[in-house]
Backbone as numpy.savetxt, mean C-alpha at the origin, in Angstrom:
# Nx Ny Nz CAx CAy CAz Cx Cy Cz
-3.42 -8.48 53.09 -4.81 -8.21 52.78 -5.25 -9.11 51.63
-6.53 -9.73 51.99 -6.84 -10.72 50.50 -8.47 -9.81 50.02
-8.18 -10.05 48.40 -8.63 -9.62 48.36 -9.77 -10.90 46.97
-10.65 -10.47 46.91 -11.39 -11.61 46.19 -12.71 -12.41 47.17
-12.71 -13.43 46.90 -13.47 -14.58 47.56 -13.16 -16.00 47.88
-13.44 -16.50 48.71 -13.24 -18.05 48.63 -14.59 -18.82 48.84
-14.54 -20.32 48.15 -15.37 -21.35 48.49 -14.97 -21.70 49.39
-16.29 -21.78 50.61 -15.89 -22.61 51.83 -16.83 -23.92 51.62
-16.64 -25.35 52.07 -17.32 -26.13 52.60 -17.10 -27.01 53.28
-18.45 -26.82 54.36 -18.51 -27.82 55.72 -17.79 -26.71 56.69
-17.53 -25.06 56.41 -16.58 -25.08 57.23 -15.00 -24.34 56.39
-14.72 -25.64 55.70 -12.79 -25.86 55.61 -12.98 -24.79 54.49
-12.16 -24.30 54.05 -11.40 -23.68 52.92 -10.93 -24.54 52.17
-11.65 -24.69 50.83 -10.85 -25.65 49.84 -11.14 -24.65 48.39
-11.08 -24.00 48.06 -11.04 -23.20 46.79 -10.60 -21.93 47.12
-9.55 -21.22 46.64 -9.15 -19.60 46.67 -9.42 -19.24 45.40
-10.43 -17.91 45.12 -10.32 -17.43 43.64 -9.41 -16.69 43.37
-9.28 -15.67 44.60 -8.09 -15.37 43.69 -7.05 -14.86 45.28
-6.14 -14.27 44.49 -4.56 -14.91 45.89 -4.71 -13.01 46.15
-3.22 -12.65 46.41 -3.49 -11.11 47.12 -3.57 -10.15 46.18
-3.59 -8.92 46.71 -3.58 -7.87 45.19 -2.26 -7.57 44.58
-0.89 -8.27 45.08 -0.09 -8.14 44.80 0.39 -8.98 43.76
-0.14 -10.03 44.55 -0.35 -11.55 43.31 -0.68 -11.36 41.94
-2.36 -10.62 42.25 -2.97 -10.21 40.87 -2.57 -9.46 40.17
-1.52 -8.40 40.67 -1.16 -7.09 39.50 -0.19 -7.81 38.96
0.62 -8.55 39.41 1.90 -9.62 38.52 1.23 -10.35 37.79
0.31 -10.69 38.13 -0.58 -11.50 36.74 -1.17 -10.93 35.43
-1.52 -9.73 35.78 -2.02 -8.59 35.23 -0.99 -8.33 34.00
-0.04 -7.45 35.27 1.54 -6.95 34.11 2.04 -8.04 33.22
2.27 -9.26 33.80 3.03 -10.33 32.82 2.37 -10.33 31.51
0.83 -10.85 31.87 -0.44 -10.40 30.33 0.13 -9.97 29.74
0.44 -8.44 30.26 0.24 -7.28 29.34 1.34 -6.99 28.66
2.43 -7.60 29.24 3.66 -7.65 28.74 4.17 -8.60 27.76
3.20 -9.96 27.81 2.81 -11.00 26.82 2.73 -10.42 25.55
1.27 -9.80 26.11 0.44 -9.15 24.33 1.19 -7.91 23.59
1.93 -7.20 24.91 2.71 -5.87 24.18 3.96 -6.59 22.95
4.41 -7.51 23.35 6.23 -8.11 22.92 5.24 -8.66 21.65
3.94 -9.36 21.63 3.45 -9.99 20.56 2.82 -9.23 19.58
2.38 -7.87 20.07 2.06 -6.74 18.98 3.28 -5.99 18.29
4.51 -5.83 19.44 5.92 -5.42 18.56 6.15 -6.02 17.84
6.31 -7.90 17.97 6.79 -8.70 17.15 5.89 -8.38 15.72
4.87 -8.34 15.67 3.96 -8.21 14.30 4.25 -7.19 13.78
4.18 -6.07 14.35 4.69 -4.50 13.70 6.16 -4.25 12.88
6.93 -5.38 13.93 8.13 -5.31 13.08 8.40 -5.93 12.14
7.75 -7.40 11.85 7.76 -8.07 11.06 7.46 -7.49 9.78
6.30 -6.67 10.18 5.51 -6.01 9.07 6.57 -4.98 8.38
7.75 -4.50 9.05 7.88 -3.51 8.50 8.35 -3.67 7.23
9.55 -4.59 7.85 10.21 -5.25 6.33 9.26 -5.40 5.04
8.28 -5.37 4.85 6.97 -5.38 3.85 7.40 -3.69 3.65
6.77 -2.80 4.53 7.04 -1.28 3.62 7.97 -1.11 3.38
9.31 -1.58 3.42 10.08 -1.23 3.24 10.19 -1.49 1.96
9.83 -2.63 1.51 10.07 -2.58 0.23 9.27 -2.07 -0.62
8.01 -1.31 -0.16 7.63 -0.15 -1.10 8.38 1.12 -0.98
9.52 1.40 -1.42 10.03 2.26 -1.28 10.20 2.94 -2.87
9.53 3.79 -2.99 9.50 4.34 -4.72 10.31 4.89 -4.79
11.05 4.97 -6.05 12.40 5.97 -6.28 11.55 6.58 -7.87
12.31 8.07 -7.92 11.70 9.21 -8.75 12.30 8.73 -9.97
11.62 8.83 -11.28 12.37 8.26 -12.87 12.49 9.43 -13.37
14.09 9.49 -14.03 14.00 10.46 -14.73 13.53 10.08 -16.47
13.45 11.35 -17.21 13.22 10.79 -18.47 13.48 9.90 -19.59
15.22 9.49 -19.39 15.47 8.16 -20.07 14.71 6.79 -19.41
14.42 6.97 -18.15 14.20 5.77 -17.34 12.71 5.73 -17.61
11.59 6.80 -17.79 10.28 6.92 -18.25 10.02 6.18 -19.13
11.18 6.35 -20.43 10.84 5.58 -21.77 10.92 4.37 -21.89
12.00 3.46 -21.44 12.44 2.60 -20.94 12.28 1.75 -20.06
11.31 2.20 -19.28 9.80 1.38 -18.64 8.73 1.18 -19.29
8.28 2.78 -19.71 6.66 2.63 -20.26 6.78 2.60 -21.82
7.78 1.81 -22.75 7.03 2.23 -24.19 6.70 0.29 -24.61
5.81 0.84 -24.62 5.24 -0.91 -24.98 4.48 -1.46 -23.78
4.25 -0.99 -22.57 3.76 -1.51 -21.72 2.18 -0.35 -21.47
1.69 -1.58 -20.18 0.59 -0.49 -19.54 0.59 -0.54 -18.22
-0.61 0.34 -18.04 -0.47 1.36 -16.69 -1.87 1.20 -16.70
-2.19 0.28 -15.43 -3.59 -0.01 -15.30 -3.85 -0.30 -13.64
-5.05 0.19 -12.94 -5.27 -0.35 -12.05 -5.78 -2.13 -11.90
-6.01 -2.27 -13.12 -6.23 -3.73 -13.36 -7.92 -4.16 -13.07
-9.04 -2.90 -13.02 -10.33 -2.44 -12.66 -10.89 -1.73 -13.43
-10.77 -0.56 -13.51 -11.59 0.58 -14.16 -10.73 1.16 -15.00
-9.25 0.98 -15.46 -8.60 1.97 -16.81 -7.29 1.39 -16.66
-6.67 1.37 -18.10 -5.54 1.29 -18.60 -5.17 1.88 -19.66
-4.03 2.18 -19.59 -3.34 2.75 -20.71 -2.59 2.61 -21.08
-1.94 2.10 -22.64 -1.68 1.61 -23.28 -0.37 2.34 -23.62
0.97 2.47 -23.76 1.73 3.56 -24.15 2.72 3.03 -25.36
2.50 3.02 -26.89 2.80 3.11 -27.89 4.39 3.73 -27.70
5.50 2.68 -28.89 6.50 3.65 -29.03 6.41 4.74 -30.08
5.91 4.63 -30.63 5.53 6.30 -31.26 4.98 7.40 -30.51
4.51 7.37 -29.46 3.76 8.37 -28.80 2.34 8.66 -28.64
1.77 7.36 -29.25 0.50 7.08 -29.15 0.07 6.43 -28.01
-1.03 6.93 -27.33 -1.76 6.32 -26.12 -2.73 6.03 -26.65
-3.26 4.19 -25.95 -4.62 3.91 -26.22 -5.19 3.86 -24.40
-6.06 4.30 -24.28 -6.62 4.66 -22.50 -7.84 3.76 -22.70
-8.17 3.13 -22.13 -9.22 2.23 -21.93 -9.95 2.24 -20.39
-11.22 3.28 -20.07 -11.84 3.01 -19.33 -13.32 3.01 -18.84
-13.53 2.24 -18.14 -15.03 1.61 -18.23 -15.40 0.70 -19.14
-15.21 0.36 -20.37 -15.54 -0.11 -21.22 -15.22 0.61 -22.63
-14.78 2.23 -22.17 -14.51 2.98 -23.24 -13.09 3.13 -23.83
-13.09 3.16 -25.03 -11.53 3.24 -25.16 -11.60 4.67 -26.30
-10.14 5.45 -26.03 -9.59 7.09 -26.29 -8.21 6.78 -26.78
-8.16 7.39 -27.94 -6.54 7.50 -28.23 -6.62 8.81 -28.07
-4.93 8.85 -27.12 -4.43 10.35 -26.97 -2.86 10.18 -27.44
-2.01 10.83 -26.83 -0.90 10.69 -27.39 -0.16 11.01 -25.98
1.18 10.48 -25.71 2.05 11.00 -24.68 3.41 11.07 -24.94
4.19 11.88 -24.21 5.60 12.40 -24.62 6.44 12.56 -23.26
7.33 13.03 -23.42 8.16 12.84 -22.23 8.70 14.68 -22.08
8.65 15.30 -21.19 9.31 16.43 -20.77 9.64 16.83 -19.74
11.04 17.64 -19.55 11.54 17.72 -18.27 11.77 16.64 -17.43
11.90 15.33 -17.20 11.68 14.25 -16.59 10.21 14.03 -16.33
9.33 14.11 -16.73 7.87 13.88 -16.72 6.97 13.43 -17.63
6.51 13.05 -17.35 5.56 12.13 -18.69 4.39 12.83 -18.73
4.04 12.93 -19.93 2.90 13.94 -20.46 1.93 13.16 -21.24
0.97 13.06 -20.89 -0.68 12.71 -21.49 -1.21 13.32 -21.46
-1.64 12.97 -23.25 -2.93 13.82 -23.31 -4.37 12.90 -24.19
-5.31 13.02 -23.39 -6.26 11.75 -23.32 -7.45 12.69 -24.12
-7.56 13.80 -24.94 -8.50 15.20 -25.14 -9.03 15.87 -24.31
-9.84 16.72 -24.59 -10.77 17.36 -23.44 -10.63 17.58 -22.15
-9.58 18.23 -21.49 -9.43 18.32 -20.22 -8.99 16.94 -19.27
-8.22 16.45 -20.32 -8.00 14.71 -19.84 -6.45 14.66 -20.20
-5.65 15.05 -19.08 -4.19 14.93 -19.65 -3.49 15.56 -18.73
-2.34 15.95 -18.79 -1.20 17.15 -18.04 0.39 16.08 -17.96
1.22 16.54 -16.80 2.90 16.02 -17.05 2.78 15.73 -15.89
3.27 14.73 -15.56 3.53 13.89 -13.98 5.03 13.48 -13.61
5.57 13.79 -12.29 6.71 12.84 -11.74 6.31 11.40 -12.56
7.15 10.56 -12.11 7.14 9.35 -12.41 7.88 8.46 -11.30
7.08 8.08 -9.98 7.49 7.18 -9.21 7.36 5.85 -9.41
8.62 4.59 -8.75 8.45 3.07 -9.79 9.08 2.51 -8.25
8.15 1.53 -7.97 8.21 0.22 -6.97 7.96 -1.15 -7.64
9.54 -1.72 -8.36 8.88 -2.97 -9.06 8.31 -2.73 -9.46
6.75 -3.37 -9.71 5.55 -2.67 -10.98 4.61 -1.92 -10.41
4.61 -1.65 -9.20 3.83 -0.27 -8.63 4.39 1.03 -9.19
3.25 1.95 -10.18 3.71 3.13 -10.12 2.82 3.85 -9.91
3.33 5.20 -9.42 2.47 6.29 -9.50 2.96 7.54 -10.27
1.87 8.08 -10.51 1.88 9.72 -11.09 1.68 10.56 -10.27
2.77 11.43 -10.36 2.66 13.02 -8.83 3.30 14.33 -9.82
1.73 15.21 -9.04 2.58 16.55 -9.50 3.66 16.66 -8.46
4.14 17.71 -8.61 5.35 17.93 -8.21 5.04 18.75 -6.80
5.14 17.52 -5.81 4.77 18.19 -4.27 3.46 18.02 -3.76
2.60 17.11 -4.94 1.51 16.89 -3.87 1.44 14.90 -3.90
0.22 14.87 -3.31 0.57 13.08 -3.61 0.02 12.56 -4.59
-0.11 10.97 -4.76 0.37 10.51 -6.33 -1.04 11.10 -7.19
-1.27 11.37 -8.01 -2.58 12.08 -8.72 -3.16 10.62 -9.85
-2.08 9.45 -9.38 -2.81 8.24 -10.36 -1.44 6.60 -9.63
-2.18 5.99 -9.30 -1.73 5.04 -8.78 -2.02 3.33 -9.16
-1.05 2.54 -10.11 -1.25 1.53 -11.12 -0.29 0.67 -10.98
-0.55 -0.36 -11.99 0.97 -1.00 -12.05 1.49 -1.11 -13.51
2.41 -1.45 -13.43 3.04 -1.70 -15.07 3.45 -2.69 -15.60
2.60 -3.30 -16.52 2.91 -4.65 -17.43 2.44 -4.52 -18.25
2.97 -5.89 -19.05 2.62 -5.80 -20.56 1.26 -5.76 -20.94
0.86 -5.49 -22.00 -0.87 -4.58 -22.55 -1.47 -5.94 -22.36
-2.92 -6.51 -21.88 -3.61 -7.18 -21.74 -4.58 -7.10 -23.06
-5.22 -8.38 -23.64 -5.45 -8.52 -24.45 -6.90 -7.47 -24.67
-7.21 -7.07 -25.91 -8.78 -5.79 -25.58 -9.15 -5.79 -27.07
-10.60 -5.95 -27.19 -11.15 -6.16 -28.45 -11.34 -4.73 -28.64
């Protein structure tokens, strides 16, 4: 059975568009089997990338020992500054707050005044970190390097 059309002229058959339906579904599947192997290939490639966001939990020697002298900034709208004395300078919008932070239970504790503070996990990817209470997801998400210069 054919299925499609042909150009005829004078008569002769000299153009087939297209061949049988058996023809066409092998043309079809191969496609599709093209683009499927070329969307796995990308997905997997990709994975190796999350993989290496893989955060591991800090306990409290490892808190101090990251963050005293460094900051914690989205590198946009706030940073914070973490003093080895226990002084925080928080810088955001344009505004800058000294609070103070400490370390307890394995958790890092800020307090920025006024309803601006509490104790967080401490997750670390290279210089991706985040802040998580305990069981929900990250409640502050930054990276960590040295304090950028701030008048």
């Amino acid at each position: 059975m054919r299925i499609g059309f042909s150009l005829k002229y004078r008569g002769k058959r000299e153009y087939e568009a297209f061949g049988t339906l058996k023809e066409n579904a092998g043309v079809v599947m191969k496609t599709w089997a093209v683009v499927a192997t070329a969307i796995f290939g990308v997905l997997v490639s990709d994975a190796d990338g999350f993989a290496a966001e893989k955060f591991q939990k800090l306990g409290g020697p490892q808190i101090r020992a990251k963050f005293v002298g460094m900051e914690m900034t989205d590198n946009v709208h706030w940073a914070d500054v973490f003093g080895p004395n226990g002084s925080l300078k928080s810088f955001s919008m344009g505004r800058k707050k000294d609070g103070k932070w400490w370390i307890e239970k394995d958790e890092l504790c800020v307090d920025r005044g006024k309803d601006d503070g509490g104790c967080y996990e401490v997750w670390l990817s290279g210089k991706n970190v985040e802040l998580r209470r305990a069981g929900f997801p990250a409640a502050s998400e930054g990276v960590l390097q040295p304090p950028a210069p701030r008048n």
